[in-house]
Phi, psi and omega in degrees: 000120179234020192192160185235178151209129178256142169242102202272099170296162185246126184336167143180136185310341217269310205238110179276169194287359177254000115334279183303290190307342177287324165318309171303296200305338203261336185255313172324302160321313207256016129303314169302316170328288218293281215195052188243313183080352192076042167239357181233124187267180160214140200238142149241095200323334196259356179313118181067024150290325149258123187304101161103014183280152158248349198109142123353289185261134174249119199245123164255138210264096155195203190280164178341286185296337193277307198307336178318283214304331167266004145285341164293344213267351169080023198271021186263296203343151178073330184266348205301330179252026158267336178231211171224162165223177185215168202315193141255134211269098158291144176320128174303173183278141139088353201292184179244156182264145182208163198244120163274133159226196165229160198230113214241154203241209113260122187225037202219073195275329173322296178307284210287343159311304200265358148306297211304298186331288104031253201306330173227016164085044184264156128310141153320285219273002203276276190316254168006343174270310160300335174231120184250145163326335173280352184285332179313112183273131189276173156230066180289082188220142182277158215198166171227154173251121182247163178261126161263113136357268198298314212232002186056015186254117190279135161219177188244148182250086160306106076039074182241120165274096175313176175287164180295135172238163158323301176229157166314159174229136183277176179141185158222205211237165190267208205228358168265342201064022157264172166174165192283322191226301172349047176326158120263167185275133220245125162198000000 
């Protein structure tokens, strides 16, 4: 990866800002579909300045030629007069690296019950006993409410910036610009 782009979203009365990011982030996804290949990361630099934040700015992470070719694709309509964009960037010397992933939660003690059910024939007051409501896993991770394509159903996409490291880690990336293993570069 030798080059960025920040993408600033901009006040506006109309529109709160995690809305509009949520917006963004939803035309972004279905470019990478388009035209990320698992080559374009994503980072957000203002993360945890405010608790539970991702920030304003969305900074996307690959090479030049890649970041080119998706900014040509015009997958910006409609946001242009929400944010600012800015050149594409080559990476500063020397920066340090960090792993963006996502993070999925079991926050469904209904859903895991009715696995539970399925898989080994329990009763419902069975399952409910083995999965108590209080079995729901929290997240404290800053998060976007994304729309699914397929199923028309809003969900939340938890968002974890591991700690920095020294050197990069390969891989690519998911159709979120997230991964597991992939670093970007962190400055």
């Amino acid at each position: 990866m030798d080059a960025y782009i920040d993408l600033q979203l901009l006040p506006d009365p109309e529109f709160p800002a995690p809305m509009l990011r949520n917006a963004l982030f939803a035309k972004l996804h279905r470019a990478l579909v388009s035209h990320g290949q698992g080559r374009i990361g994503i980072s957000f630099p203002q993360v945890g300045k405010k608790a539970g934040d991702l920030g304003d700015c969305l900074r996307l992470h690959g090479q030049a030629s890649d970041l080119e070719t998706l900014m040509a694709s015009g997958w910006l309509q409609g946001m242009r007069d929400h944010l600012t964009t800015f050149a594409i960037r080559p990476v500063p010397e020397g920066t340090q690296h960090r792993v963006v992933r996502r993070v999925q939660a079991q926050s469904s003690p209904e859903r895991l019950r009715r696995r539970l059910m399925r898989r080994k024939g329990l009763a419902a007051d069975e399952a409910r006993a083995a999965i108590p409501d209080s079995a729901a896993e929290r997240l404290n991770l800053p998060w976007l409410d994304i729309g699914s394509q397929s199923t028309r159903q809003t969900f939340r996409l938890f968002i974890e910036h591991l700690p920095p490291q020294a050197t990069p880690s390969p891989g690519t990336f998911s159709a979120y610009g997230l991964s597991n293993q992939a670093s970007i570069p962190w400055f």
